[in-house]
N, CA, C and O atoms as a GROMACS GRO file, in nm:
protein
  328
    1UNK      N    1  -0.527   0.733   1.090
    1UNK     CA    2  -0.397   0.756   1.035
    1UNK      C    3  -0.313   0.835   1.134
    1UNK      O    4  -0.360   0.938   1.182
    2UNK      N    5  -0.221   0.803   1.160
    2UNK     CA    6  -0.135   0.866   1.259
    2UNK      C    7  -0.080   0.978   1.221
    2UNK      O    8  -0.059   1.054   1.316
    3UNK      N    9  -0.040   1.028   1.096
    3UNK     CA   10   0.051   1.117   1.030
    3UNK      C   11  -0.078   1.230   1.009
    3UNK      O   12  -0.195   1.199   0.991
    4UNK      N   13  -0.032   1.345   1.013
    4UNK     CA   14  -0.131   1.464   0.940
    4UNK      C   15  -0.072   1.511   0.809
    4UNK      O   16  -0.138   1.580   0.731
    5UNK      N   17   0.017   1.485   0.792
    5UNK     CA   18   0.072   1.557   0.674
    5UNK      C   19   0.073   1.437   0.548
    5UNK      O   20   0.171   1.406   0.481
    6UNK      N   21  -0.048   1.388   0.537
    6UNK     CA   22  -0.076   1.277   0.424
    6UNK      C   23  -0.116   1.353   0.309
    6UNK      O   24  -0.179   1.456   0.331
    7UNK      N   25  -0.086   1.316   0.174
    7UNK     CA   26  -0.109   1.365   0.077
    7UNK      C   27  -0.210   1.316  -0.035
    7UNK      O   28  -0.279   1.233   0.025
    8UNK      N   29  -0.232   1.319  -0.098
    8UNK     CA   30  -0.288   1.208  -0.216
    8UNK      C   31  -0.186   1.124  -0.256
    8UNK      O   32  -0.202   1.005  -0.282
    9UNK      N   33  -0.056   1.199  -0.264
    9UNK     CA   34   0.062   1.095  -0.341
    9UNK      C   35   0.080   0.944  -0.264
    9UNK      O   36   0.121   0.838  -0.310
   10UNK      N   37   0.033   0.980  -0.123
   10UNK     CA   38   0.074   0.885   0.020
   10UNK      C   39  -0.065   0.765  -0.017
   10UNK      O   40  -0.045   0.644  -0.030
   11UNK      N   41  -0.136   0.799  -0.024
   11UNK     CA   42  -0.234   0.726  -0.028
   11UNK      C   43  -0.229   0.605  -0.139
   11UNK      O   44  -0.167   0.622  -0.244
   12UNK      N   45  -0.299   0.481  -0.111
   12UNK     CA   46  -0.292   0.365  -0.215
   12UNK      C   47  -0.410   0.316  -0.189
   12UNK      O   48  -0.455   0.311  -0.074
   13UNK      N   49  -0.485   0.267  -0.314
   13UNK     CA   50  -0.593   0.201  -0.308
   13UNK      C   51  -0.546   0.098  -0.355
   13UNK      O   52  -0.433   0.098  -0.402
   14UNK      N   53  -0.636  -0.031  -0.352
   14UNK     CA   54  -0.608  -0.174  -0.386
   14UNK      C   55  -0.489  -0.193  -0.546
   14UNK      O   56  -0.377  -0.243  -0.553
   15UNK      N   57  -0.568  -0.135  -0.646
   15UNK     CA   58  -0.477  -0.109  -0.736
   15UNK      C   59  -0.324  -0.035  -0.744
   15UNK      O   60  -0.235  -0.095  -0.804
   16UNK      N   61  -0.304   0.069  -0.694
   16UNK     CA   62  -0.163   0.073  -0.602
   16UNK      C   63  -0.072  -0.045  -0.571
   16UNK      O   64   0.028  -0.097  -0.620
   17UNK      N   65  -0.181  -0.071  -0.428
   17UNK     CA   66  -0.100  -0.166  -0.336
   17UNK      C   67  -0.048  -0.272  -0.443
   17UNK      O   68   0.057  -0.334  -0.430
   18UNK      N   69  -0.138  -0.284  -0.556
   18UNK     CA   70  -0.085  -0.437  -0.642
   18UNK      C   71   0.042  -0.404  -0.679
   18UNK      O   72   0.137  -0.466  -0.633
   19UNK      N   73   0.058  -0.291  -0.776
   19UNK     CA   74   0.170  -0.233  -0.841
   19UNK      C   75   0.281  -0.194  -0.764
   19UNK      O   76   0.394  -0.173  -0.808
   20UNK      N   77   0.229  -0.184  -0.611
   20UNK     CA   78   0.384  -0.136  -0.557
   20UNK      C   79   0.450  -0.303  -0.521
   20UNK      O   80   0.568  -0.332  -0.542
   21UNK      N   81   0.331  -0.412  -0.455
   21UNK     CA   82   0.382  -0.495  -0.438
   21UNK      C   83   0.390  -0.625  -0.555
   21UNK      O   84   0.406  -0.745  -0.531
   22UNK      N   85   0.375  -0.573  -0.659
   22UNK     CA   86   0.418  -0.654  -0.804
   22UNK      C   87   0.360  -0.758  -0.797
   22UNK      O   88   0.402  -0.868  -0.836
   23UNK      N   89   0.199  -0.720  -0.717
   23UNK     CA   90   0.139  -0.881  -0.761
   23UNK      C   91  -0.033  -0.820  -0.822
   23UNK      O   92  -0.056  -0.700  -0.808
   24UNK      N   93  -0.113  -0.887  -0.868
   24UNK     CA   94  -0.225  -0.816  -0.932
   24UNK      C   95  -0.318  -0.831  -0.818
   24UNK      O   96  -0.310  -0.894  -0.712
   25UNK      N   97  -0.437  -0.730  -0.889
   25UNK     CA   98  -0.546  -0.656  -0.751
   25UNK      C   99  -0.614  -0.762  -0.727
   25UNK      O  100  -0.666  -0.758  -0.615
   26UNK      N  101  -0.643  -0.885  -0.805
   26UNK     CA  102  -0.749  -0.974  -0.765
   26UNK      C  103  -0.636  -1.060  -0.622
   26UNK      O  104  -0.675  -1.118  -0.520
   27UNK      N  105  -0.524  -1.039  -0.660
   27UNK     CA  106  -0.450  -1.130  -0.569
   27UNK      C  107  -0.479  -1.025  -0.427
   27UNK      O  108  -0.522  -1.084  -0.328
   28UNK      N  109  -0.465  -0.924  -0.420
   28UNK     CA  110  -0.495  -0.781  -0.308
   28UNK      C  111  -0.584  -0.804  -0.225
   28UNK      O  112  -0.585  -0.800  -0.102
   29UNK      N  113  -0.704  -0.842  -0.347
   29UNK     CA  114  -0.875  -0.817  -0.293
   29UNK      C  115  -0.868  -0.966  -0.207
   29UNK      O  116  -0.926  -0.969  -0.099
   30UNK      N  117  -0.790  -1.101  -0.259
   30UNK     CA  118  -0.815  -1.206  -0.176
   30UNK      C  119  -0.766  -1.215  -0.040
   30UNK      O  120  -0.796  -1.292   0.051
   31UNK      N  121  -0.636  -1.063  -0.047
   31UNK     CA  122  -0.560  -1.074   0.075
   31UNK      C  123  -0.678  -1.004   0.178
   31UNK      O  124  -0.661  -1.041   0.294
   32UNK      N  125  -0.785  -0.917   0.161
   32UNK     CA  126  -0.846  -0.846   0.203
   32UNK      C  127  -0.928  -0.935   0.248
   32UNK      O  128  -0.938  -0.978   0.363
   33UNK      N  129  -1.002  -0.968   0.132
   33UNK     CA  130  -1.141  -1.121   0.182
   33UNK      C  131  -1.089  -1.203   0.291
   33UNK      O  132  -1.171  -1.251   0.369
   34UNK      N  133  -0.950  -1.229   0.309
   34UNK     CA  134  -0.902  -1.354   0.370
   34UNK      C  135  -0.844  -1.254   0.527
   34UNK      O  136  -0.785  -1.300   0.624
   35UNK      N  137  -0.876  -1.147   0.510
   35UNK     CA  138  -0.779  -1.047   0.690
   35UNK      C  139  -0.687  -1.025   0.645
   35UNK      O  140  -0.671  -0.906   0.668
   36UNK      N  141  -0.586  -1.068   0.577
   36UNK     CA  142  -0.456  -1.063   0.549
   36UNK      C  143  -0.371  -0.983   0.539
   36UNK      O  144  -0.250  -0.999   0.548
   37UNK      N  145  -0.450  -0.856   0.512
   37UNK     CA  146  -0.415  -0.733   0.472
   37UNK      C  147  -0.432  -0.652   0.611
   37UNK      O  148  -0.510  -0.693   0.696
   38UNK      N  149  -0.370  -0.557   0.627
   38UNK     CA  150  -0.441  -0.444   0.730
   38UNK      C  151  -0.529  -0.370   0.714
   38UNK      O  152  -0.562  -0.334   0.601
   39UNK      N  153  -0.597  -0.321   0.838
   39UNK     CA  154  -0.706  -0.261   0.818
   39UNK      C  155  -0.702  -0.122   0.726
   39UNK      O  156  -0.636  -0.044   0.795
   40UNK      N  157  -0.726  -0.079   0.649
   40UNK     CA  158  -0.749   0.066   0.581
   40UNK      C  159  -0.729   0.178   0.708
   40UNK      O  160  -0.787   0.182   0.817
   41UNK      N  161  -0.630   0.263   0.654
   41UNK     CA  162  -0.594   0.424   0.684
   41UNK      C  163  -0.760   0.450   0.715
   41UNK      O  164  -0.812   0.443   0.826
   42UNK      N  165  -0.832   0.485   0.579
   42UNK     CA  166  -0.927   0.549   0.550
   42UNK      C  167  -1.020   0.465   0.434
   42UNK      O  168  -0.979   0.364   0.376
   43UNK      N  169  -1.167   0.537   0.408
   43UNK     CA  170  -1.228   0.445   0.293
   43UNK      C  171  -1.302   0.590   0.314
   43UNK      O  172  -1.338   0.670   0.400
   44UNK      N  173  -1.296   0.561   0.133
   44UNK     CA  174  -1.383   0.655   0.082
   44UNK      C  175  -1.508   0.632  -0.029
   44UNK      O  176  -1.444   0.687  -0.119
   45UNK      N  177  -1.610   0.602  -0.082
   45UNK     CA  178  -1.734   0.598  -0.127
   45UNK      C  179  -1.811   0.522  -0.073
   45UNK      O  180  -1.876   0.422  -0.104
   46UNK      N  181  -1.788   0.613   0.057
   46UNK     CA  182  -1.948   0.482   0.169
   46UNK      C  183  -1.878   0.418   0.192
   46UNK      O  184  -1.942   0.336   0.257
   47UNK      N  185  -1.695   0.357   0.186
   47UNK     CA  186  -1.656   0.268   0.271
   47UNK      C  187  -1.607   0.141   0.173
   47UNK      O  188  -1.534   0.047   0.203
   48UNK      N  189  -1.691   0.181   0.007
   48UNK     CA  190  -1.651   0.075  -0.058
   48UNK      C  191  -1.488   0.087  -0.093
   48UNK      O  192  -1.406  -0.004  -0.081
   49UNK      N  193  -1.466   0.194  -0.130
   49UNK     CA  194  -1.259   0.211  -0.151
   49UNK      C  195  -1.195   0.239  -0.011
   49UNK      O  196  -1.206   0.325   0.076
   50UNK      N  197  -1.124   0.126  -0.030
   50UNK     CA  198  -1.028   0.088   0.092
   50UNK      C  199  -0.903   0.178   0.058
   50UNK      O  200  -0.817   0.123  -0.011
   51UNK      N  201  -0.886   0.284   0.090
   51UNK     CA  202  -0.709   0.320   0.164
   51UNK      C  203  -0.629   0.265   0.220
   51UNK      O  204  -0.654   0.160   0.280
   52UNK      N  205  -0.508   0.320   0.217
   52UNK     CA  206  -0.374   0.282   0.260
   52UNK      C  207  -0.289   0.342   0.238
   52UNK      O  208  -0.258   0.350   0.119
   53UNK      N  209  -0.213   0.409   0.329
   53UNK     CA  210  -0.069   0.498   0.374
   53UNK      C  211   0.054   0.416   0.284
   53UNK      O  212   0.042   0.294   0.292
   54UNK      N  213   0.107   0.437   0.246
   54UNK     CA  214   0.250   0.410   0.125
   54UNK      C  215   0.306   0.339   0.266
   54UNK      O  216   0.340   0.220   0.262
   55UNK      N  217   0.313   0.424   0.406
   55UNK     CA  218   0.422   0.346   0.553
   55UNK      C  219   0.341   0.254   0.547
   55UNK      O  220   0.393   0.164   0.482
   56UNK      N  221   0.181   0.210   0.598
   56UNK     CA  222   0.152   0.124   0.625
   56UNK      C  223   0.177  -0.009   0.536
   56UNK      O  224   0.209  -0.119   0.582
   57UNK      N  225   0.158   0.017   0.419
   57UNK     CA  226   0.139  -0.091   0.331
   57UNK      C  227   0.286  -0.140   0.337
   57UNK      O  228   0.298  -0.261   0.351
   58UNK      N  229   0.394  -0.070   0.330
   58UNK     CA  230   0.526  -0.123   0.326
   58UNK      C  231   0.544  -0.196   0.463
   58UNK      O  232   0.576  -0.315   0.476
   59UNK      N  233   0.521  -0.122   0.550
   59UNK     CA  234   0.545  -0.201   0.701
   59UNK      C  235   0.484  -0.330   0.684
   59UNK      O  236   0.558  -0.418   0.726
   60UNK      N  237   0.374  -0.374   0.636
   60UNK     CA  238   0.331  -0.445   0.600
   60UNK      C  239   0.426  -0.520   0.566
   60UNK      O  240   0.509  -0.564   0.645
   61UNK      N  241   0.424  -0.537   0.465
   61UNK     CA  242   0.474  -0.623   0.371
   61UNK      C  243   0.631  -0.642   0.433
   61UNK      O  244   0.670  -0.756   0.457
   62UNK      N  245   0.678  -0.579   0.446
   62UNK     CA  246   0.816  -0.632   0.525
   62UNK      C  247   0.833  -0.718   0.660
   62UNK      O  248   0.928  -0.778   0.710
   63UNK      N  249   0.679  -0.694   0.702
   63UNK     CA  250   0.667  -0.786   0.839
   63UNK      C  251   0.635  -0.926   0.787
   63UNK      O  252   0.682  -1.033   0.823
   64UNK      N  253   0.527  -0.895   0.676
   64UNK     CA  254   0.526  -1.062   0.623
   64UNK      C  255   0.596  -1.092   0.548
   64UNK      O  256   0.616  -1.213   0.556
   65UNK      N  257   0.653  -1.043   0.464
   65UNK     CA  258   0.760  -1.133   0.377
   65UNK      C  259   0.709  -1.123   0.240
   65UNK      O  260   0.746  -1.199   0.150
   66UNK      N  261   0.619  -1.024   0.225
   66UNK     CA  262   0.527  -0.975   0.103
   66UNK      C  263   0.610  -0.905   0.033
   66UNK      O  264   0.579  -0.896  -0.085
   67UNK      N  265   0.726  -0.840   0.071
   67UNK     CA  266   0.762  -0.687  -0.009
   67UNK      C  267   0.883  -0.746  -0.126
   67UNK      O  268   0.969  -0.825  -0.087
   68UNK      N  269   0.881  -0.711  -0.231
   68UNK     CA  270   0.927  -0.802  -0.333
   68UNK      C  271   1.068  -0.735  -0.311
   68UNK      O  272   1.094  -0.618  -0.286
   69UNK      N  273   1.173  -0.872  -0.333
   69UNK     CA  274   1.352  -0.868  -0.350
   69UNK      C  275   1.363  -0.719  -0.416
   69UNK      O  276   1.379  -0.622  -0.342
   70UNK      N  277   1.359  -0.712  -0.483
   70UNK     CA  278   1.400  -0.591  -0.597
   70UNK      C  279   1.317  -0.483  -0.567
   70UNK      O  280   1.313  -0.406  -0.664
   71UNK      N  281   1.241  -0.440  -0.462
   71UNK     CA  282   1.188  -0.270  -0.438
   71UNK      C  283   1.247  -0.250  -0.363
   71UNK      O  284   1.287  -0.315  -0.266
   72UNK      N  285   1.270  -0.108  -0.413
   72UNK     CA  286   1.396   0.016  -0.366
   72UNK      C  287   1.279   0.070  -0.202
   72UNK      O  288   1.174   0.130  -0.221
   73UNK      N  289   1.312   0.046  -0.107
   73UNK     CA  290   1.199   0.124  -0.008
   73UNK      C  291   1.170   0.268   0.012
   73UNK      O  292   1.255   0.357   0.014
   74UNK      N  293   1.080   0.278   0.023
   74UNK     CA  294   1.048   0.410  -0.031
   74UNK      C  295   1.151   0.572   0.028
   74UNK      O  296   1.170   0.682  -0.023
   75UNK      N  297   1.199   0.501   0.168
   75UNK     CA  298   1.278   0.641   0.206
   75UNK      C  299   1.390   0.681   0.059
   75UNK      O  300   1.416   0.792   0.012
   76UNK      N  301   1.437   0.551   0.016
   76UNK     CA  302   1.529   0.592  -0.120
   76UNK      C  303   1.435   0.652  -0.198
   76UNK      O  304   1.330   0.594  -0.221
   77UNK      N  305   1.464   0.788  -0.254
   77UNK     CA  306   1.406   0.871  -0.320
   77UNK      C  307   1.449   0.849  -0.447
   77UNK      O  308   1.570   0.826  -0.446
   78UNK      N  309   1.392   0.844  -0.581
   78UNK     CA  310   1.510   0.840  -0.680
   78UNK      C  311   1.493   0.953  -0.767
   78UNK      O  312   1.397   1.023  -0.798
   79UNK      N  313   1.682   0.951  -0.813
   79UNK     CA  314   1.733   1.084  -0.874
   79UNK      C  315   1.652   1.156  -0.974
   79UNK      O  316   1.576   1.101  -1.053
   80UNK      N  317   1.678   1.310  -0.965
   80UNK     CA  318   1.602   1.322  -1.055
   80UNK      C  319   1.660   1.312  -1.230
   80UNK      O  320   1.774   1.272  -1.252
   81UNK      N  321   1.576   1.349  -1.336
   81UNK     CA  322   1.597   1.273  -1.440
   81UNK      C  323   1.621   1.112  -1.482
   81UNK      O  324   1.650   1.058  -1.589
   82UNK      N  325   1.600   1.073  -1.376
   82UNK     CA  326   1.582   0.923  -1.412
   82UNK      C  327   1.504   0.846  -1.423
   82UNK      O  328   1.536   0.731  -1.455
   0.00000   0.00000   0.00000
């Protein structure tokens, strides 16, 4: 991971990645089985949970054409109370 100042909030596991990119985890896990995906930040239980940086996964997805019409990217912060 390039960044030191990663948090838990930064971090995404497969289930994440589905929900940020509005498609479900079995669709995730095939992107994984198939390379498709990038390699994991980090893995944690022996390697079986795959990580991922909130930047990476977005960079991602904007390079392929993955990142859905309608998400706000993450530098937009949104207001509070809303």
């Amino acid at each position: 991971m390039p960044q030191s100042n990663i948090t838990l909030d930064d971090l995404m596991g497969v289930n994440e990645v589905a929900a940020f990119l509005q498609v479900t985890p079995n669709l995730v896990s095939a992107w994984i089985k198939r390379s498709k995906m990038p390699l994991p930040d980090t893995t944690i239980n022996a390697g079986r949970t795959l990580l991922w940086t909130r930047e990476t996964v977005e960079n991602w997805a904007t390079a392929t054409g993955k990142m859905p019409m309608n998400r706000t990217p993450v530098w937009v912060k949104p207001k509070k109370g809303k």
